[in-house]
Backbone as numpy.savetxt, mean C-alpha at the origin, in Angstrom:
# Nx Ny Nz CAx CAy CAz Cx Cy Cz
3.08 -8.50 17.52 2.67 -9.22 16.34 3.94 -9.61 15.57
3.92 -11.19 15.51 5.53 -11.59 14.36 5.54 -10.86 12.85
6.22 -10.45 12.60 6.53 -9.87 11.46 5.49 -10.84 10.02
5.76 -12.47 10.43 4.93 -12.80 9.29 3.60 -12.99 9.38
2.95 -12.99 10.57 1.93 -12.44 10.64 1.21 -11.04 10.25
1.98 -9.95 10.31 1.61 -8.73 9.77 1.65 -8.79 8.35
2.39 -9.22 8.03 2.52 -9.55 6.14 1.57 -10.10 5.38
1.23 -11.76 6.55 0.27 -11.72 5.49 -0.85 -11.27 5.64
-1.47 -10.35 6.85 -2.61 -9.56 7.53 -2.55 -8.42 6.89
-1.38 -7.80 6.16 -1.67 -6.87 4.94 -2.00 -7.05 3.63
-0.77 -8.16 3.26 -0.51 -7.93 2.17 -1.25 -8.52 1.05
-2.32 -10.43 2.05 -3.59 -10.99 1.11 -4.42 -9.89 0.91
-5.06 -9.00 1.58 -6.02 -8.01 1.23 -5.83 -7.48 0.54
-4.43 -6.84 0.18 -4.18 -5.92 -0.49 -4.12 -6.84 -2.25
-3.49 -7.66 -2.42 -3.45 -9.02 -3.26 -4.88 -9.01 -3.98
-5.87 -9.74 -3.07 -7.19 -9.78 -3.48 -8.12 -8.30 -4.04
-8.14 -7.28 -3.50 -8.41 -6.44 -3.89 -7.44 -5.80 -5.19
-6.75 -6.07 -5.33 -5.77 -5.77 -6.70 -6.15 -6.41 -7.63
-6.14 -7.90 -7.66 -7.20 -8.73 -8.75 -8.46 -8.52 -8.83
-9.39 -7.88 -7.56 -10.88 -7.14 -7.95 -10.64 -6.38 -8.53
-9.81 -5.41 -8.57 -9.64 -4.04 -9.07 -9.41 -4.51 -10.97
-9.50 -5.77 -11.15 -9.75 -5.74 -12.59 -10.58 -6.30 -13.46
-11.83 -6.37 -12.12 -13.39 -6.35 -13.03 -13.88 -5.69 -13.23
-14.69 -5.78 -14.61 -15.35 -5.14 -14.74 -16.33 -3.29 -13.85
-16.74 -2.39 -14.62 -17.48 -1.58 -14.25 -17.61 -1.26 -12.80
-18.49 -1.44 -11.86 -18.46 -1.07 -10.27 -17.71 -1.40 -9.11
-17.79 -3.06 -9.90 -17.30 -3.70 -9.07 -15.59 -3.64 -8.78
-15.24 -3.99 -9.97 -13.46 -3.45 -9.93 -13.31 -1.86 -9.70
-13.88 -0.96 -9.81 -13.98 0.50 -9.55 -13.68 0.17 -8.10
-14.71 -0.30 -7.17 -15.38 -0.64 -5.77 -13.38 -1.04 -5.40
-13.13 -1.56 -5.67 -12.25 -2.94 -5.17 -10.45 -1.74 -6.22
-11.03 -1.31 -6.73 -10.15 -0.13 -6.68 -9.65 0.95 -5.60
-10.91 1.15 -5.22 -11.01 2.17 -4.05 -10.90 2.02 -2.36
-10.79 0.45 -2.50 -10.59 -0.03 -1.54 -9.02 -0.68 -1.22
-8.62 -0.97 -1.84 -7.43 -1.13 -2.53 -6.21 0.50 -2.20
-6.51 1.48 -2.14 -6.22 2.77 -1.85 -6.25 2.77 -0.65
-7.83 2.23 -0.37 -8.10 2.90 1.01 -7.36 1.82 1.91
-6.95 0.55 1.54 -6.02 -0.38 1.95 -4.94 -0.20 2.58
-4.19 0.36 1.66 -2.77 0.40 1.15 -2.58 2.13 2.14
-3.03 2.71 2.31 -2.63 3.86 2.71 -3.06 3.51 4.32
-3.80 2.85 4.67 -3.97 2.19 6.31 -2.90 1.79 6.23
-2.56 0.97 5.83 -1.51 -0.45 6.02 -0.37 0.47 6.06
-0.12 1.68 4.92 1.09 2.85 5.44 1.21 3.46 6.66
0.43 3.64 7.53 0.47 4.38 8.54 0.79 2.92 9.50
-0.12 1.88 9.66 0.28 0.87 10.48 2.06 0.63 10.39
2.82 0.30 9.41 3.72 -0.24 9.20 4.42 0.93 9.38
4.24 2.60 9.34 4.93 3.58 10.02 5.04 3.21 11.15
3.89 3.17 12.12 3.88 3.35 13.45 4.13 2.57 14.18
5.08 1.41 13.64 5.84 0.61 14.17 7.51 1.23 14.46
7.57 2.50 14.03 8.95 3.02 14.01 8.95 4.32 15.03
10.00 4.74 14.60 10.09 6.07 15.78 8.60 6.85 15.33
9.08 7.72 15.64 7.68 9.18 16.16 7.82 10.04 14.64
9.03 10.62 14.31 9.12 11.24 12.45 8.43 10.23 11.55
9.13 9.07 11.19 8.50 8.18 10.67 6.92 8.10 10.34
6.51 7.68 12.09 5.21 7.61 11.96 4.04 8.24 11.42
4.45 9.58 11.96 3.74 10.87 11.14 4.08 11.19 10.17
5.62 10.84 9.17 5.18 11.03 7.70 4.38 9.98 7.06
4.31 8.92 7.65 3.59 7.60 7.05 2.10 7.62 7.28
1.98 8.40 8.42 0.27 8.93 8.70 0.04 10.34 7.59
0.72 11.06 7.58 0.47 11.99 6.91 0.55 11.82 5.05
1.40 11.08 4.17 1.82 10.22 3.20 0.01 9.34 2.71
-0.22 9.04 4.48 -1.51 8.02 3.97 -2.61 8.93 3.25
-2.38 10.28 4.27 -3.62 11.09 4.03 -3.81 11.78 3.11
-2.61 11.51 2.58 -2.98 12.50 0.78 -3.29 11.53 -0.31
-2.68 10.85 0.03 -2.98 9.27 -0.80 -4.72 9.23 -1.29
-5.03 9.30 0.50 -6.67 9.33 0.15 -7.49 10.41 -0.31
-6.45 11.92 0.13 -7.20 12.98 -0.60 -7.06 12.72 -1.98
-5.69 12.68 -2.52 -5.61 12.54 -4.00 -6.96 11.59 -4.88
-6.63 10.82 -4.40 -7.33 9.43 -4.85 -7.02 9.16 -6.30
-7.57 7.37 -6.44 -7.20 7.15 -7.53 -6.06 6.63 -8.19
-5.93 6.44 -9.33 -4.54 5.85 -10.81 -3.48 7.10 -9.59
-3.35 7.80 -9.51 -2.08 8.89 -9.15 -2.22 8.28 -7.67
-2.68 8.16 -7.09 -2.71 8.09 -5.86 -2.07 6.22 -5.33
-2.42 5.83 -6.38 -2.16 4.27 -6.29 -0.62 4.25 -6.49
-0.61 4.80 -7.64 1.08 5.00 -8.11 2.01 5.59 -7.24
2.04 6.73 -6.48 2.50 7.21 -5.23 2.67 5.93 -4.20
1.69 5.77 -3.55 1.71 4.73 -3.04 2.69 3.42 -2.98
2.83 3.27 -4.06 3.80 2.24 -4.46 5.13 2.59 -4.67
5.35 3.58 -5.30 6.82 4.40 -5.23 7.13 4.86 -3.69
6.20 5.05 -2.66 6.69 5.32 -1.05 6.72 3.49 -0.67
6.23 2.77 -0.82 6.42 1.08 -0.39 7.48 1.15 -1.14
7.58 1.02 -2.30 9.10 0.79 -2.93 10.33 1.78 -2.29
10.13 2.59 -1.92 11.51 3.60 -0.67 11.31 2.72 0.38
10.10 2.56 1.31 10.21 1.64 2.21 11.24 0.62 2.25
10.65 -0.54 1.21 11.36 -1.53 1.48 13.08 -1.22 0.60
13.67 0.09 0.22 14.81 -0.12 -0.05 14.93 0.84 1.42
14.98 1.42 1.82 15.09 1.69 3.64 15.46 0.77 4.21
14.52 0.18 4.72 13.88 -1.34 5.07 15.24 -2.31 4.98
15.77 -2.53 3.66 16.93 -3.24 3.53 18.63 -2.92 4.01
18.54 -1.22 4.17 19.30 -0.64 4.08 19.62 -1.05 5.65
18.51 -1.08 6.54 18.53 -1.07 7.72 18.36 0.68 8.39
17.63 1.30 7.40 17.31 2.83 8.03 15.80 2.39 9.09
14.95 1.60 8.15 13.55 1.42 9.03 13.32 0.23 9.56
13.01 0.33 10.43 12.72 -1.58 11.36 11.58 -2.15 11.00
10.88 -1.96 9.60 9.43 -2.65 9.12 9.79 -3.90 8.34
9.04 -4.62 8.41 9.10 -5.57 7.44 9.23 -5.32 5.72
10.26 -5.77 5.66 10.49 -5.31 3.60 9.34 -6.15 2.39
9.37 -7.74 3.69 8.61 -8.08 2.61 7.31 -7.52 2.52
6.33 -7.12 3.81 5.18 -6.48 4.01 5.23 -5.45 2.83
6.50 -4.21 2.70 6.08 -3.21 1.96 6.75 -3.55 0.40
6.58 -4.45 0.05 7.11 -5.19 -1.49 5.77 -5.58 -1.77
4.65 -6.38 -0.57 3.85 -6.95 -0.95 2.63 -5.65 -1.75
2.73 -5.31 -0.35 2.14 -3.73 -0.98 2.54 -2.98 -2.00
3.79 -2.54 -2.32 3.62 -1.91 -3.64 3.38 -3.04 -4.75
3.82 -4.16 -4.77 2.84 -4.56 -5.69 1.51 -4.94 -6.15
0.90 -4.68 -5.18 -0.38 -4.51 -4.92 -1.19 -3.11 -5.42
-0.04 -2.01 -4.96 -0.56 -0.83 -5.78 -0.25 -0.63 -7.16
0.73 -1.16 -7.16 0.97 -1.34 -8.75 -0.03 -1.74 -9.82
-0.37 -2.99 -9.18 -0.83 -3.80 -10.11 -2.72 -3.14 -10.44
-3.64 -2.78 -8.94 -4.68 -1.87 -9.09 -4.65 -0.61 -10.00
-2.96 -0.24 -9.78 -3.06 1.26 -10.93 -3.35 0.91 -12.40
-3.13 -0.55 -13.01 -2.89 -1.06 -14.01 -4.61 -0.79 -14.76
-5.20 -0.59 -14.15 -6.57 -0.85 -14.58 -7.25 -0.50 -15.23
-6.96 1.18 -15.43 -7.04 1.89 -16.40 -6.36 1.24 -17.47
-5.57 0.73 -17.57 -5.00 0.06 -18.93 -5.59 -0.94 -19.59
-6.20 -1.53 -19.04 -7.24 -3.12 -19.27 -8.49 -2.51 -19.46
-9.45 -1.75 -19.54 -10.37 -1.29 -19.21 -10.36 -0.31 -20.42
């Protein structure tokens, strides 16, 4: 898969569900939680494009994400995409930077919601 193909196969979903995540009552709740449950797939995918350590902290990283859940869990999220893509640049990880930029701002912006709300 070309690199900009994976980007934007993450990173619109993650996009769109970040702007759900700031309607109203169920529905932005809904599109909150999906948004998590997004973003912590899309961590393990974009691990397991790398060696074997990697992969399994990025599988394992996903899975607390989803135990945690939630404003804390979103925020994490985005602070490990934001290490990513300064990795990423550094040339420590072979993932796409822009993929994990797209994503933390994506978690970013869902954590915001509690603030609007």
């Amino acid at each position: 898969m070309s690199e900009r193909f994976t980007t934007v196969l993450m990173v619109a979903p993650a996009l769109v569900l970040a702007a759900g995540s700031f309607l109203r009552s169920a529905p932005g709740e809904w599109s909150q939680g999906a948004l998590l449950a997004w973003a912590a797939i899309s961590l393990s995918f974009l691990a397991g494009q790398t060696t074997t350590l990697p992969a399994w902290i990025g599988l394992t990283l996903g899975f607390v994400a989803i135990a945690v859940g939630g404003v804390p869990a979103l925020v994490g999220l985005c602070v490990v995409y934001l290490s990513a893509v300064t990795a990423s640049l550094l040339g420590v990880l072979p993932i796409p930077w822009v993929a994990a930029a797209g994503l933390a701002l994506a978690c970013g912006l869902g954590s915001l919601r509690d603030l609007v709300h």
